[in-house]
N, CA, C and O atoms as a printed pandas DataFrame, in Angstrom:
     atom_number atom_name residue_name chain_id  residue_number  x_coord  y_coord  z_coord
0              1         N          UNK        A               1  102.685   76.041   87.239
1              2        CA          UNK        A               1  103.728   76.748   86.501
2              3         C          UNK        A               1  104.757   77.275   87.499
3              4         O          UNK        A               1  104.278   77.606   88.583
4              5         N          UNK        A               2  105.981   77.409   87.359
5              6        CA          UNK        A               2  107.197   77.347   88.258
6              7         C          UNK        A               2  106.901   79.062   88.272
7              8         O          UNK        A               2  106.403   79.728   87.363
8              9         N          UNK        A               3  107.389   79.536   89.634
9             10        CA          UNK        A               3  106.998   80.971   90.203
10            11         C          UNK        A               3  108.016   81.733   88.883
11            12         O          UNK        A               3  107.631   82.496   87.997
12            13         N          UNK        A               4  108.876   81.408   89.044
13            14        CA          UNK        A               4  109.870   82.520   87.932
14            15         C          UNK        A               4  109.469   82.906   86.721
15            16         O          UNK        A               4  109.581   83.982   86.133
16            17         N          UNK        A               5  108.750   81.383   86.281
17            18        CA          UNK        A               5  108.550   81.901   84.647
18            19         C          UNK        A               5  107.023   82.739   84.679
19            20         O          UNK        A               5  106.565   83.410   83.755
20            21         N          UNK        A               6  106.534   82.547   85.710
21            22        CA          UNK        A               6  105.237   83.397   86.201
22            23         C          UNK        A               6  105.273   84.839   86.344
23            24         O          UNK        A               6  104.473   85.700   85.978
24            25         N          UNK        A               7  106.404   84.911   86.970
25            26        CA          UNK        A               7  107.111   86.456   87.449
26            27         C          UNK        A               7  107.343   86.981   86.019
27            28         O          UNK        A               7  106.598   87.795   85.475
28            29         N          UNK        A               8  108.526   86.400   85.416
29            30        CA          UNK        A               8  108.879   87.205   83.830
30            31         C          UNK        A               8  107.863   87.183   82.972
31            32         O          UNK        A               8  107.820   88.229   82.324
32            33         N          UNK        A               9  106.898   86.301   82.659
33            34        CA          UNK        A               9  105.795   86.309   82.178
34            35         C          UNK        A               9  104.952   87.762   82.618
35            36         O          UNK        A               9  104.571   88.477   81.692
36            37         N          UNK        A              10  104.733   88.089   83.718
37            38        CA          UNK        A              10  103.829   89.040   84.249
38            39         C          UNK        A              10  104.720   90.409   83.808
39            40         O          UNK        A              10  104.265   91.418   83.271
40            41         N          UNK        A              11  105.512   90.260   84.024
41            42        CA          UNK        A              11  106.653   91.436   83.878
42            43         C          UNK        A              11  106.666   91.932   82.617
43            44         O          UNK        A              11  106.638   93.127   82.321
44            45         N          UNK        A              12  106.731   90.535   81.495
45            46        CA          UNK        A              12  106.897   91.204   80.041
46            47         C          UNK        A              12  105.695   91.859   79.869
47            48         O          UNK        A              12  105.653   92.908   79.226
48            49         N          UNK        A              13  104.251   91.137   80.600
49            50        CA          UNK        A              13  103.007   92.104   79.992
50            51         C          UNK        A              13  102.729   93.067   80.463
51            52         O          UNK        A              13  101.844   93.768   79.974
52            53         N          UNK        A              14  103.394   93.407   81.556
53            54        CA          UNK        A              14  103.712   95.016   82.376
54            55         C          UNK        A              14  104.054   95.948   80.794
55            56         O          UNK        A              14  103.426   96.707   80.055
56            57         N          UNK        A              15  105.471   95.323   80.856
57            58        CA          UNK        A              15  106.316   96.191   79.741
58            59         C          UNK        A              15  105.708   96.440   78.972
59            60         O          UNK        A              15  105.506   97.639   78.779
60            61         N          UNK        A              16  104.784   94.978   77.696
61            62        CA          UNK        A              16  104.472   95.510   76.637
62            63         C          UNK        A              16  103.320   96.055   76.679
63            64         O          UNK        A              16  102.851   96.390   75.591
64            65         N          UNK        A              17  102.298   96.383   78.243
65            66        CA          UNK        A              17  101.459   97.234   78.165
66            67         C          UNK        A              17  101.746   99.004   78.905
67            68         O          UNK        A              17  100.966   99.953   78.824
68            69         N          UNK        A              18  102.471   98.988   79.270
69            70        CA          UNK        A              18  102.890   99.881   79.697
70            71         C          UNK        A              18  103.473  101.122   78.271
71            72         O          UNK        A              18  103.311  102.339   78.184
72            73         N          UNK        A              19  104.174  100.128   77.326
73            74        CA          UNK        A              19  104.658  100.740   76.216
74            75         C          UNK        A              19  103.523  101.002   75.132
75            76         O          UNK        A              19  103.590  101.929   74.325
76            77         N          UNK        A              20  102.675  100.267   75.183
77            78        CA          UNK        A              20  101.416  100.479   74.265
78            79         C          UNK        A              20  100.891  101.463   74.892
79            80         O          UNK        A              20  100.313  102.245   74.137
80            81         N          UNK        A              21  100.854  101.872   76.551
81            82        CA          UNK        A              21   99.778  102.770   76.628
82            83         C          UNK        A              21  100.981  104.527   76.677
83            84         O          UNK        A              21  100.629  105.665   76.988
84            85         N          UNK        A              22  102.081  104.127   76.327
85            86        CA          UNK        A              22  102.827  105.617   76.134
86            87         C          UNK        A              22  102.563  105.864   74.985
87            88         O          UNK        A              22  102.112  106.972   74.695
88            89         N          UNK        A              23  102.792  104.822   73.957
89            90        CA          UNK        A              23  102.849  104.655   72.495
90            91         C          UNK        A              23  101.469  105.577   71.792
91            92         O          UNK        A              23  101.359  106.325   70.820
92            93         N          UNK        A              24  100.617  105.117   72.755
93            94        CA          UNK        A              24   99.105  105.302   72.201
94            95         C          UNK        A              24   98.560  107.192   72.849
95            96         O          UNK        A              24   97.811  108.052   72.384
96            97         N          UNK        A              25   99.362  107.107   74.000
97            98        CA          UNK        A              25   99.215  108.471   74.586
98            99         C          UNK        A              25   99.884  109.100   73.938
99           100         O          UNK        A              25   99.280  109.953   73.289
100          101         N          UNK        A              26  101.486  109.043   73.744
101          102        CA          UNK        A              26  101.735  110.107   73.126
102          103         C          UNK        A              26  101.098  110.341   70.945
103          104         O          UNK        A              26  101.315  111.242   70.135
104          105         N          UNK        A              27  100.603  109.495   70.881
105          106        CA          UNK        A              27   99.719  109.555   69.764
106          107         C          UNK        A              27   98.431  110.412   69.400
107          108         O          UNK        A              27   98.140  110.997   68.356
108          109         N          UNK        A              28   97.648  110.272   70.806
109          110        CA          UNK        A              28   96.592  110.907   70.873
110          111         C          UNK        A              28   97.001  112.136   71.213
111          112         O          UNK        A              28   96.254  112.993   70.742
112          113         N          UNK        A              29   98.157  112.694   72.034
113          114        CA          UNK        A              29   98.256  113.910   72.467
114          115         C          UNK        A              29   99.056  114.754   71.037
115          116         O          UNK        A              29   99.191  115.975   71.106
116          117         N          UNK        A              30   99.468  114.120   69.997
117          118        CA          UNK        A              30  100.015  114.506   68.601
118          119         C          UNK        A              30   98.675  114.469   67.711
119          120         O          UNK        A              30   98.421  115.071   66.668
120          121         N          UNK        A              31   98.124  113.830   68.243
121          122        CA          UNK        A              31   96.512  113.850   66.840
122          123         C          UNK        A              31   97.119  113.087   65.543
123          124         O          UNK        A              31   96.946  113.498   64.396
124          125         N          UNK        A              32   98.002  111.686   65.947
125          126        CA          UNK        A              32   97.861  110.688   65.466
126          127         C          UNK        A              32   96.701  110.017   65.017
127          128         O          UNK        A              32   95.792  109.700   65.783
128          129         N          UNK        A              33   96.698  109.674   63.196
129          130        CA          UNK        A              33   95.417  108.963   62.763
130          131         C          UNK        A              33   95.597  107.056   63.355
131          132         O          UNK        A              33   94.774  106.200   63.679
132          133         N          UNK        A              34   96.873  107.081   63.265
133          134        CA          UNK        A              34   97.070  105.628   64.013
134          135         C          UNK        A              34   96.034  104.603   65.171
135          136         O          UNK        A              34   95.669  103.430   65.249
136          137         N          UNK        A              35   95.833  106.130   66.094
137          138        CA          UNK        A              35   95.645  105.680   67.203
138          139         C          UNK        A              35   93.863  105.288   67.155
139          140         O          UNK        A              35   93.356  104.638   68.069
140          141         N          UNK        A              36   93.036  105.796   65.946
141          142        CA          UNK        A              36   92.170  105.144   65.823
142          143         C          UNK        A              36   91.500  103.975   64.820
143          144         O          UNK        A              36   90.389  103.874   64.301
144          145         N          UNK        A              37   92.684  103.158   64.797
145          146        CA          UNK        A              37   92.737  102.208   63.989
146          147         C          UNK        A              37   92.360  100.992   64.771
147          148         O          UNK        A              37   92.690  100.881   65.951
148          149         N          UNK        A              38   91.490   99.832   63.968
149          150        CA          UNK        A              38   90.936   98.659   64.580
150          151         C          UNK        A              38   92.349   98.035   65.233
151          152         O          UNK        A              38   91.846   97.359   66.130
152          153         N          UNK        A              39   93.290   97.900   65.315
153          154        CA          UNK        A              39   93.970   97.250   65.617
154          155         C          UNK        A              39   94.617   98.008   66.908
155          156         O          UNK        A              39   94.600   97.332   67.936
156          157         N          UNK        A              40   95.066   99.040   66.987
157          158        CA          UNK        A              40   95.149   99.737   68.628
158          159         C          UNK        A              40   93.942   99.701   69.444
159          160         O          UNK        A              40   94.206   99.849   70.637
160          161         N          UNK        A              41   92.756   99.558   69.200
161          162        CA          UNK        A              41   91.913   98.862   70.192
162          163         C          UNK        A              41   91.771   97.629   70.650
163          164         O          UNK        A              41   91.240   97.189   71.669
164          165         N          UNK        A              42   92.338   97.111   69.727
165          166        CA          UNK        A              42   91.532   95.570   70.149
166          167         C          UNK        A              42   93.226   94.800   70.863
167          168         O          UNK        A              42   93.112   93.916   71.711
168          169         N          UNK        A              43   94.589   95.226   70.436
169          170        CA          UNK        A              43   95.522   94.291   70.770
170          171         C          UNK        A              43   95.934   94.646   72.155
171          172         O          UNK        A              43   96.817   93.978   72.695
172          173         N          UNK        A              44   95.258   95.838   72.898
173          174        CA          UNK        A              44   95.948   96.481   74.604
174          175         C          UNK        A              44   95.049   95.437   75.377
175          176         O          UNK        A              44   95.275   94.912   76.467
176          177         N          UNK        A              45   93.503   95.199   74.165
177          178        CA          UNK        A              45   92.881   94.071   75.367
178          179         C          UNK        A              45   93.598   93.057   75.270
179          180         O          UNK        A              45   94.476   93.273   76.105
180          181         N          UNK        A              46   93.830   92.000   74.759
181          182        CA          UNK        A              46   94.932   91.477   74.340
182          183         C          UNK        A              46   95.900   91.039   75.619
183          184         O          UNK        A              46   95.748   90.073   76.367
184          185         N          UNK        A              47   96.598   91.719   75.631
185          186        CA          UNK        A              47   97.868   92.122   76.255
186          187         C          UNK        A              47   97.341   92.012   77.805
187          188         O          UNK        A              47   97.551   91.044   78.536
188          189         N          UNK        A              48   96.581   93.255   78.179
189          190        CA          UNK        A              48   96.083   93.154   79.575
190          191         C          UNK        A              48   95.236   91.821   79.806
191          192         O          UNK        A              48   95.207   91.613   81.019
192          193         N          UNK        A              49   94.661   91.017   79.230
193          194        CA          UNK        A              49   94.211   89.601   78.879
194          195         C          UNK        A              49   95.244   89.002   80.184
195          196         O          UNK        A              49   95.073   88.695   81.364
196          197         N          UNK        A              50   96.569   89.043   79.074
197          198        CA          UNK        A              50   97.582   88.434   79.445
198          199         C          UNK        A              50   97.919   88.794   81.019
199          200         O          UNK        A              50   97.911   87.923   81.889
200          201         N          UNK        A              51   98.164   89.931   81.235
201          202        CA          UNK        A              51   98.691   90.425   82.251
202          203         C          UNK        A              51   98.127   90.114   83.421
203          204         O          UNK        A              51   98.693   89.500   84.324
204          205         N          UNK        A              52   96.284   90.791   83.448
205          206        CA          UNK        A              52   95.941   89.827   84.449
206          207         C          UNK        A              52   95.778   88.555   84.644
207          208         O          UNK        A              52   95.650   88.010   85.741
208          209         N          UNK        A              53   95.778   88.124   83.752
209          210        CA          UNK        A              53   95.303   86.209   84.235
210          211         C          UNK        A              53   97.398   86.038   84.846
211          212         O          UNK        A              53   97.637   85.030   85.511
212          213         N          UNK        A              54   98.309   86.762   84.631
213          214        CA          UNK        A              54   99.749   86.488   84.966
214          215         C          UNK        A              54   99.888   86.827   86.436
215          216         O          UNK        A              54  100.651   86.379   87.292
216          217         N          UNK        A              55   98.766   87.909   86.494
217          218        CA          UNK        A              55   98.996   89.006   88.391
218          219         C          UNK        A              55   98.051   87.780   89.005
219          220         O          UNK        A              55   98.393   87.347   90.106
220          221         N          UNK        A              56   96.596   87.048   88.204
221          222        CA          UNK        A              56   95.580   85.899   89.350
222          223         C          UNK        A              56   97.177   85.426   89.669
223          224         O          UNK        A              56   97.876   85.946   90.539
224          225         N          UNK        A              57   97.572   84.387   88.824
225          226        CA          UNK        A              57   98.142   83.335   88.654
226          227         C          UNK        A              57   99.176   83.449   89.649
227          228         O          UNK        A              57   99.252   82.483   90.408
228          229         N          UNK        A              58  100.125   84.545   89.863
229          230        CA          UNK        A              58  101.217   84.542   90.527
230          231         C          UNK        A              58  100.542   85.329   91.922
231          232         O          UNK        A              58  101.259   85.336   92.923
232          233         N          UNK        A              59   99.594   85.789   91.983
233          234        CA          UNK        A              59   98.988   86.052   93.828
234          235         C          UNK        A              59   98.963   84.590   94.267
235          236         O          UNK        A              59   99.574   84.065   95.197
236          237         N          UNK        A              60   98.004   83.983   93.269
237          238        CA          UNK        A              60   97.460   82.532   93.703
238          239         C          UNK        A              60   99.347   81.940   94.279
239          240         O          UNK        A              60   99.415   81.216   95.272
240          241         N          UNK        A              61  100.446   82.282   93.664
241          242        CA          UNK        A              61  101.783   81.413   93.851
242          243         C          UNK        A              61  102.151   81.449   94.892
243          244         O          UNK        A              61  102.520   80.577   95.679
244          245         N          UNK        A              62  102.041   82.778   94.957
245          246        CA          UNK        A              62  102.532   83.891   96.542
246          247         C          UNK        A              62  101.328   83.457   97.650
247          248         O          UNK        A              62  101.601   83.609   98.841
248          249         N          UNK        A              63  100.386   83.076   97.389
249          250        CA          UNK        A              63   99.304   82.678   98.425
250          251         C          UNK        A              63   98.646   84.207   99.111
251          252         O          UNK        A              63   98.160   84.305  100.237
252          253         N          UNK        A              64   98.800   85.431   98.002
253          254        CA          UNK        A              64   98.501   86.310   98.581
254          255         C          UNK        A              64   97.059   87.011   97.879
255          256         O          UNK        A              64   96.693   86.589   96.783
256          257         N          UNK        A              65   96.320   88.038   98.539
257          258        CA          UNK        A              65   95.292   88.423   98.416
258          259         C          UNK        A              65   95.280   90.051   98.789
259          260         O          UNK        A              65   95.971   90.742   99.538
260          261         N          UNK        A              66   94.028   90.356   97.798
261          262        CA          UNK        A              66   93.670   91.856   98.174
262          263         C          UNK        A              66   93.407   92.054   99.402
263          264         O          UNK        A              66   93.122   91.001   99.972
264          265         N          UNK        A              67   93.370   93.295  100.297
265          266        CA          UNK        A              67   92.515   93.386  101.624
266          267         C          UNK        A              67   92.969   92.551  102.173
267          268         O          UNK        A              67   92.400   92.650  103.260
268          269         N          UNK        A              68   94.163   91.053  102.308
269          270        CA          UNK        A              68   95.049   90.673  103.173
270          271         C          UNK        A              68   96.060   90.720  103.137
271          272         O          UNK        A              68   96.691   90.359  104.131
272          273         N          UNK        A              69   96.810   91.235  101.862
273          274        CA          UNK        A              69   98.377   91.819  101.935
274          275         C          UNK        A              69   97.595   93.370  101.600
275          276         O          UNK        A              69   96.612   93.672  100.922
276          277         N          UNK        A              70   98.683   94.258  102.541
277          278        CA          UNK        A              70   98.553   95.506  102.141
278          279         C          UNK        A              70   99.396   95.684  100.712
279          280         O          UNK        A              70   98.924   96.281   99.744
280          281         N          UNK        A              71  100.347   95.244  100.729
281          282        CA          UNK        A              71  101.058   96.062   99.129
282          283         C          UNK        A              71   99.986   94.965   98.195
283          284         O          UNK        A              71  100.716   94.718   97.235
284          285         N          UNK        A              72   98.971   94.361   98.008
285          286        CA          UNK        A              72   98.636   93.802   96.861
286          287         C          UNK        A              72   97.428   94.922   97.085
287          288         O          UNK        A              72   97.023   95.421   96.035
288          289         N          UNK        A              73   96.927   95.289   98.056
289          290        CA          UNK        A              73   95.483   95.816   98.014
290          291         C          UNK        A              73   96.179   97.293   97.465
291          292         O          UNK        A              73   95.527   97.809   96.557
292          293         N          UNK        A              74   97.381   98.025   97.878
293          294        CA          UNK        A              74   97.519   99.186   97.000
294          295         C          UNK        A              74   98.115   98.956   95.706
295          296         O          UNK        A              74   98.544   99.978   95.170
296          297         N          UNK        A              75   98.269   97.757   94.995
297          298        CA          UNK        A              75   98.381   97.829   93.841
298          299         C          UNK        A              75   97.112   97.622   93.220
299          300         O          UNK        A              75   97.056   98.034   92.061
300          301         N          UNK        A              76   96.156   97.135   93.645
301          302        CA          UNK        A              76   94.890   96.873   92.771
302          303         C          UNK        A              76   94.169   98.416   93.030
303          304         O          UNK        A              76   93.502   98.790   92.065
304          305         N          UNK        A              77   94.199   99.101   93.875
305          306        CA          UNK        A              77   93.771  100.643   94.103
306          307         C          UNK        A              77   94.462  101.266   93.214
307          308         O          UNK        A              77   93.691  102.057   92.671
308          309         N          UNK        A              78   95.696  101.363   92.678
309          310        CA          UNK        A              78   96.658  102.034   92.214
310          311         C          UNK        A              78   96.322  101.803   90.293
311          312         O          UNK        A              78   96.585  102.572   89.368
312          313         N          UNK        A              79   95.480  100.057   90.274
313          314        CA          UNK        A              79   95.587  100.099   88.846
314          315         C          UNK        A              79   93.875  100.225   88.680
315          316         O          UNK        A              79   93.260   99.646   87.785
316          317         N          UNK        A              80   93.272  101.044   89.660
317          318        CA          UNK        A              80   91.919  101.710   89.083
318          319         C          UNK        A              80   92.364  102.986   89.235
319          320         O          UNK        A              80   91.617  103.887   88.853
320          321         N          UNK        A              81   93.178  103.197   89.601
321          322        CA          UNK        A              81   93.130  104.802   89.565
322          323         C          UNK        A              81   94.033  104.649   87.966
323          324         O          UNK        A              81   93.884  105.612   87.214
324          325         N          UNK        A              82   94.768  103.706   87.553
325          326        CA          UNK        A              82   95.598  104.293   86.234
326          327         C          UNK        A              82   94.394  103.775   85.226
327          328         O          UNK        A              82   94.490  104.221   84.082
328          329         N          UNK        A              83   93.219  102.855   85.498
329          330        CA          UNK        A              83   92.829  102.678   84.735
330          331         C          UNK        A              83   91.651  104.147   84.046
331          332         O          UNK        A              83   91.529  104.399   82.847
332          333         N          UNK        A              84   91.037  104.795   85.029
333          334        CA          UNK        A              84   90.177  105.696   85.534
334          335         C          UNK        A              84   91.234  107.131   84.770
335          336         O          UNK        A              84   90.561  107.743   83.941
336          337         N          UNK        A              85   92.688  107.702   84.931
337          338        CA          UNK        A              85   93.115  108.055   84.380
338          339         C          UNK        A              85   93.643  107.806   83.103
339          340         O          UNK        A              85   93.856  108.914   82.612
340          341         N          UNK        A              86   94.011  106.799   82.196
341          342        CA          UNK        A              86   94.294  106.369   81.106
342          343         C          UNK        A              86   92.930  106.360   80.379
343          344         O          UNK        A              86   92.946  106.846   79.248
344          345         N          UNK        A              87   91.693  105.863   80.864
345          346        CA          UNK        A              87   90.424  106.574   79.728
346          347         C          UNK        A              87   90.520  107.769   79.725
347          348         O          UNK        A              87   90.894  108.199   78.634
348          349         N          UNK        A              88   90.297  108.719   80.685
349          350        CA          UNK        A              88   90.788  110.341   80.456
350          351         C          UNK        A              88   91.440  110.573   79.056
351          352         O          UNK        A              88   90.999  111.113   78.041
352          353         N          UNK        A              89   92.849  109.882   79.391
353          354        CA          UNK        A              89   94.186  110.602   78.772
354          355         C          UNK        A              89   93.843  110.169   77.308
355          356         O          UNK        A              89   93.938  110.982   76.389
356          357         N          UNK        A              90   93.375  108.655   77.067
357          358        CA          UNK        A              90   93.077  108.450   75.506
358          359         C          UNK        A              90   91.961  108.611   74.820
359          360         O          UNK        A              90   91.817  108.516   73.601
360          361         N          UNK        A              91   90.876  108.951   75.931
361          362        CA          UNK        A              91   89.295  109.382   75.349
362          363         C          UNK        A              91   88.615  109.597   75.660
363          364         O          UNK        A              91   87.687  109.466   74.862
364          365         N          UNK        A              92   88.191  110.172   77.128
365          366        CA          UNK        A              92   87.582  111.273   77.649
366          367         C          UNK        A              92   87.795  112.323   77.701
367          368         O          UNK        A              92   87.011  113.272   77.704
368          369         N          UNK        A              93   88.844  112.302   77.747
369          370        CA          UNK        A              93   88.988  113.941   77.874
370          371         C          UNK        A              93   88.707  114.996   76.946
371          372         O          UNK        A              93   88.816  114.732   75.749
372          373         N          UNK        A              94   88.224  116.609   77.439
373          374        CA          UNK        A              94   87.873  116.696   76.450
374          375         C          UNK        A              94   88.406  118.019   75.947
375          376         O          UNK        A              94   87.839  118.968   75.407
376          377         N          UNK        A              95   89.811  117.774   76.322
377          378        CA          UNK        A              95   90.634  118.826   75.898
378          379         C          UNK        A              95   92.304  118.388   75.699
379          380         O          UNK        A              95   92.622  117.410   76.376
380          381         N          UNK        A              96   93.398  118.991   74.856
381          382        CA          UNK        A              96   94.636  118.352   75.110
382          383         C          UNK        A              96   95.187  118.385   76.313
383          384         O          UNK        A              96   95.619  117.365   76.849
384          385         N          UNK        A              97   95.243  119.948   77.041
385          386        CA          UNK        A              97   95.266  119.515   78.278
386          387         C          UNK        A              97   94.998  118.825   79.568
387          388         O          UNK        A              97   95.718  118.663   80.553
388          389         N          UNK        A              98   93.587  118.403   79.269
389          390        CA          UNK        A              98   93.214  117.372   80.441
390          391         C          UNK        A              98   93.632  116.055   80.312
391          392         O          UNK        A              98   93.900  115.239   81.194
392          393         N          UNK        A              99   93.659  115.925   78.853
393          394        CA          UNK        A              99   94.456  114.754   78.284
394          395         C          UNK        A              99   95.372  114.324   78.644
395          396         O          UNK        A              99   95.558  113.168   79.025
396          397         N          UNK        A             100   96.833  116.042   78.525
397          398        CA          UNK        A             100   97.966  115.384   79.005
398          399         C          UNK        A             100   98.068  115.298   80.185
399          400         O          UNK        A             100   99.060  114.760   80.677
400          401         N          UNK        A             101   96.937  115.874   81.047
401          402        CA          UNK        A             101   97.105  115.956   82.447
402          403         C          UNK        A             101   97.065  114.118   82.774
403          404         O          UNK        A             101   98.068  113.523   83.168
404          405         N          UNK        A             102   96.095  113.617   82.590
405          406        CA          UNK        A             102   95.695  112.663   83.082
406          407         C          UNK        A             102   96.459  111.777   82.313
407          408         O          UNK        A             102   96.556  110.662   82.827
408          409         N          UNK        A             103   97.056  111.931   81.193
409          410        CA          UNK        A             103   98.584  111.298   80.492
410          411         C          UNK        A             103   99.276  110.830   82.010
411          412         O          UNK        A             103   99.258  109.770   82.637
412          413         N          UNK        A             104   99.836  112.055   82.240
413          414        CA          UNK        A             104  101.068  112.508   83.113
414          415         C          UNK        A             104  101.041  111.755   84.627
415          416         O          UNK        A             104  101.928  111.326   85.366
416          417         N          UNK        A             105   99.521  111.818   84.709
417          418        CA          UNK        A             105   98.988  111.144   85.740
418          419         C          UNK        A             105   98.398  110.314   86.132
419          420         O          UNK        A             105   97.793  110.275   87.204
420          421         N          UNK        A             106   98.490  109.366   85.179
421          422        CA          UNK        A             106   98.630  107.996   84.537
422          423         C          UNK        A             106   99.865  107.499   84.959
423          424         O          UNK        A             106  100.053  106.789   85.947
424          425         N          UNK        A             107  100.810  107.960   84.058
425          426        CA          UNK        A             107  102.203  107.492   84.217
426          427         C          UNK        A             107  102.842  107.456   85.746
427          428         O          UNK        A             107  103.823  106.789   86.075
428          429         N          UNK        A             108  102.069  108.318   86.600
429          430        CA          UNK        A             108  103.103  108.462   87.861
430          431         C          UNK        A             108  102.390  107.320   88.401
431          432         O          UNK        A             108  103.128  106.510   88.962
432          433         N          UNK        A             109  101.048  107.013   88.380
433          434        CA          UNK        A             109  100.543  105.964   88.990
434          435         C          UNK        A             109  101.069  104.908   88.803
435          436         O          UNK        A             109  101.155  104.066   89.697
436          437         N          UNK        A             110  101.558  104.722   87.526
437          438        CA          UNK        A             110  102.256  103.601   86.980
438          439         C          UNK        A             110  103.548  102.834   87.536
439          440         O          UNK        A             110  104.041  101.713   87.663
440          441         N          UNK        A             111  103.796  104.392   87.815
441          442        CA          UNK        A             111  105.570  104.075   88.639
442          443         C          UNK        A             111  105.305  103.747   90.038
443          444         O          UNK        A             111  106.102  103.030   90.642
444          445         N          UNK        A             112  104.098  104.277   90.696
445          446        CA          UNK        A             112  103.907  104.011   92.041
446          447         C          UNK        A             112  103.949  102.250   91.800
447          448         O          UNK        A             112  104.868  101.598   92.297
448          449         N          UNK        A             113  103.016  101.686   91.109
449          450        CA          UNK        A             113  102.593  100.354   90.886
450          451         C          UNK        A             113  103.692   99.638   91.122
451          452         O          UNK        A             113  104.028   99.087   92.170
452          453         N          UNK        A             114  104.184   99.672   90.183
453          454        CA          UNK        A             114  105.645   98.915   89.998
454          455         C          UNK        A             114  106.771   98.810   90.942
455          456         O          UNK        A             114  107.489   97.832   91.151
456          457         N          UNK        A             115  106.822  100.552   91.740
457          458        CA          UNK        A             115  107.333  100.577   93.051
458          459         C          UNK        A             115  107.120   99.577   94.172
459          460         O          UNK        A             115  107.897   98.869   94.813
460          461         N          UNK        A             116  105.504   99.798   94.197
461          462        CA          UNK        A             116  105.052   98.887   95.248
462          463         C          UNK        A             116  105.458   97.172   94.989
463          464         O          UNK        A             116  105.669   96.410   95.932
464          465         N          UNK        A             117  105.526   96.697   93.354
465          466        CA          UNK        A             117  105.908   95.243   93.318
466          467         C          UNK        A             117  106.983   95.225   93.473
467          468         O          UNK        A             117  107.353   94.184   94.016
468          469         N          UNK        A             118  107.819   95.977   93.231
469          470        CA          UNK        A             118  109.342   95.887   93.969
470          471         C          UNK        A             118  109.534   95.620   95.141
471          472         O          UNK        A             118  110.238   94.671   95.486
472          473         N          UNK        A             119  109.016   96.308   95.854
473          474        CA          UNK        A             119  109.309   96.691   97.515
474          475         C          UNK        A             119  108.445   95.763   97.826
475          476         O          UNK        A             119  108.946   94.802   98.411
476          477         N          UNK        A             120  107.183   95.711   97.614
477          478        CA          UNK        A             120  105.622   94.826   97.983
478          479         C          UNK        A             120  105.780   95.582   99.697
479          480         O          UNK        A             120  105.862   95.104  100.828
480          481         N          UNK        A             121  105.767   96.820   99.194
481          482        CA          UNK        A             121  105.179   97.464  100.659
482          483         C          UNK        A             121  104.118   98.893   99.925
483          484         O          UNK        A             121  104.202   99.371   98.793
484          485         N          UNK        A             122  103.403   99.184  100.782
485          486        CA          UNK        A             122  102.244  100.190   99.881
486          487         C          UNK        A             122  102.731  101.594  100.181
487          488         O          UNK        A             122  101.853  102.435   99.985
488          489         N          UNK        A             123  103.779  102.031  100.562
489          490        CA          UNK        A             123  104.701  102.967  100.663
490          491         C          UNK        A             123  105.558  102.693  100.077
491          492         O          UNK        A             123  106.346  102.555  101.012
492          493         N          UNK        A             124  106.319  102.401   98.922
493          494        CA          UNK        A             124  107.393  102.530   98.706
494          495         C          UNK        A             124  108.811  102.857   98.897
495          496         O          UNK        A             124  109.820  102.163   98.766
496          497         N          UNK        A             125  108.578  104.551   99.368
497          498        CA          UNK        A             125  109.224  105.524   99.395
498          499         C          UNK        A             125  110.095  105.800  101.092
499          500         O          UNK        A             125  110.966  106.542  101.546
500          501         N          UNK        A             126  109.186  104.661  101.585
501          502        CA          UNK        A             126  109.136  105.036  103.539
502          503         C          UNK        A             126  110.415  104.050  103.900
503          504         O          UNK        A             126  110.797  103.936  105.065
C-alpha cells in the first residue's frame, strides 16, 4: 500500500478515535445514559482495530521499530500511559474527580503522542 494513503489512513483513525474518546469522556463526566450503550463499547474497538493494524503497517513502511527509533518507542510508552489513563477516566475511577483527572490526563498524553508523530523526536518541545 503506497506510504501516503497509509499515513491519512492512520491519521483519520487517530481523529475518529481520539473524538470518540472526548465524546465518551465528556459523557461519562455528565452521567450520560448514552455512554453505556452496546454500541459505545463495541465501535472504539472497532476503530482502534483500525488504527493499529494502520501504526504495524506504516512502521513496517518507515522500516522503523520500538526500542530502535526513539520517537516510536515514546509513542508506544505514551499510548500505555493514555491507555492506563482513559480506563480511569471512563471506568475506574471511582469518583468524578479522579475521572476528570485522568480525563484531563489522558488528553495531554494525547497531544504529547501526536507531537512526537509530528516531530518523530521523543521531546517534542526541545
Amino acid at each position: 500500500m503506497d506510504y501516503l494513503l497509509l499515513k491519512h489512513l492512520h491519521v483519520s483513525f487517530v481523529v475518529l478515535s481520539a473524538t470518540g474518546f472526548v465524546a465518551r469522556g465528556v459523557g461519562v463526566l455528565m452521567g450520560a445514559g448514552w455512554v453505556r450503550g452496546r454500541w459505545v463499547r463495541v465501535v472504539p474497538h472497532i476503530v482502534d482495530t483500525g488504527l493499529l493494524g494502520s501504526a504495524v503497517a506504516l512502521a513496517w513502511a518507515l522500516r522503523a521499530a520500538p526500542f530502535h527509533d526513539d520517537w516510536l518507542t515514546a509513542k508506544v510508552l505514551g499510548l500505555l500511559a493514555y491507555i492506563v489513563l482513559g480506563t480511569y477516566a471512563l471506568k475506574r475511577g471511582r469518583t468524578r474527580q479522579t475521572k476528570a483527572a485522568a480525563f484531563a490526563a489522558a488528553l495531554l498524553v494525547l497531544g504529547y503522542i501526536v507531537s512526537v508523530a509530528l516531530t518523530k523526536r521523543p521531546n517534542p518541545w526541545a
